[in-house]
C-alpha positions, 0 to 999 in steps of 0.5 A, a space after each residue: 370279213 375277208 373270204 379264205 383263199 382257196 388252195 389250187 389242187 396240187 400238180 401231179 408230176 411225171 417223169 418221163 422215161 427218157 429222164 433219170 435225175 440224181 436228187 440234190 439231197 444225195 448230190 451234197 452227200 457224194 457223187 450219184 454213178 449214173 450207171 449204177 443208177 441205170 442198172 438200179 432203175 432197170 427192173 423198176 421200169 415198164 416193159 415197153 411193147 413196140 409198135 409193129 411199123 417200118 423204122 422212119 429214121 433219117 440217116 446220121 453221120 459222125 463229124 470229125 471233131 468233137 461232138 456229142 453223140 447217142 450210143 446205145 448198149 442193148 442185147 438180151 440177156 442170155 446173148 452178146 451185148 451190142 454198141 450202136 451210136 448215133 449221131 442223135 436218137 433219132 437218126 439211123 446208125 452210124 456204127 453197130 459192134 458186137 461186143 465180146 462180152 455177155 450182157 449180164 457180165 458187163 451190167 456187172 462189171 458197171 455195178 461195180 464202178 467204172 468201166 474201161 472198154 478198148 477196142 485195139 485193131 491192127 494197122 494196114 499198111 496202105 489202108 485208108 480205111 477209117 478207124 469207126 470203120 475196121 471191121 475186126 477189133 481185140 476188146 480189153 475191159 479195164 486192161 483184160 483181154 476179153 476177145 474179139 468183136 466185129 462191125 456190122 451191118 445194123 440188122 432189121 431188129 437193131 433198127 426196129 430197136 432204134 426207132 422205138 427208142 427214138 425219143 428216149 435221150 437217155 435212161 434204161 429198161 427191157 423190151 419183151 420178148 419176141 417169139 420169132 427170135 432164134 434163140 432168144 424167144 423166152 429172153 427180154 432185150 435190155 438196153 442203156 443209153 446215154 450221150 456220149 462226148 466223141 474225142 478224136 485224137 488222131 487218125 488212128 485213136 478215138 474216146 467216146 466219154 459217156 457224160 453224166 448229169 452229175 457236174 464234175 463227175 468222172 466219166 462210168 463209162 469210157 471206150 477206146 478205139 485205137 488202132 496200133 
């Protein structure tokens, strides 16, 4: 008489943070928005306490042709929302823009569907500044005039955010509040990131496209840089 098999325990699977995939259930049944799968994840998602140590990360650059890059939104939620991109999440800034929108205002705006942001400056006469790098932009979100941002400098808390976040590719959350922030003691930071494909059109017009895991799906996301 032959002996039963015994049945292998069953595995246990995580998913990491740095993952968040549509089921193919509801992919067969209509195209998952990957932003409103982001903002829907958000309040599920563990408060990550950071690591009190100097960032470690290497330099990055943006190459002149078409590429995909990490771009980061983040900024607490009683405060302005922020843009940095990356040559890859683990390298340091190549860009840092202030947006003129509030955080909470442009999770809504996501909520909504797709999102448009443009960033218009002005051409110089005899500038041979790059674009990625004027200092002074108009933004228009989804054709209305929201007001001005600006280029910076990333700051010691952008680059501690940073090197938290270096080995998240992609996904959504909060970070707790710091205590020594002027202004935002009692505010969390919430951040989303993504890849993004960079489209250089010319010298004076650039589009970041966020891409998402979801084949043939359109873009939730798209920034214009142009200069006129």
């Amino acid at each position: 008489m032959e002996e039963p098999q015994s049945t292998p325990p069953p595995t246990l699977l995580t998913t990491p943070l740095s993952l968040v995939k549509p089921s193919l259930k509801n992919d067969k049944k209509r195209p998952v928005k990957i932003v409103r799968a982001f903002q829907n994840v958000i309040r599920s998602f563990p408060i990550i306490t950071p690591v009190c140590k100097l960032p470690s990360l290497p330099g990055g650059r943006l190459p002149e042709t078409k590429v995909g890059v990490s771009g980061t939104l983040f900024g607490y939620r009683k405060g302005r929302v922020s843009l940095s991109i990356q040559e890859n999440p683990g390298t340091l800034p190549t860009l840092v823009i202030d947006l003129s929108m509030q955080t909470n205002t442009l999770q809504k705006e996501m909520n909504l569907g797709m999102v448009r942001i443009t960033l218009e400056c002005e051409k110089r006469p005899d500038s041979n500044t790059k674009l990625l790098e004027e200092p002074c932009w108009t933004m228009f979100v989804n054709g209305k005039k929201s007001g001005y941002c600006a280029k910076r400098d990333a700051t010691e808390e952008d680059l501690h955010l940073m090197e938290v976040l270096k080995a998240v590719s992609m996904g959504a959350g909060v970070l707790p509040p710091k205590s020594d922030v002027e202004g935002h003691a009692d505010d969390e930071m919430s951040y989303m990131r993504a890849h993004f494909e960079r489209v250089v059109g010319s010298k004076d017009s650039e589009t970041l496209y966020m891409l998402s895991p979801v084949i043939k799906s359109e873009p939730e996301l798209s920034i214009f840089f142009v200069r006129i």
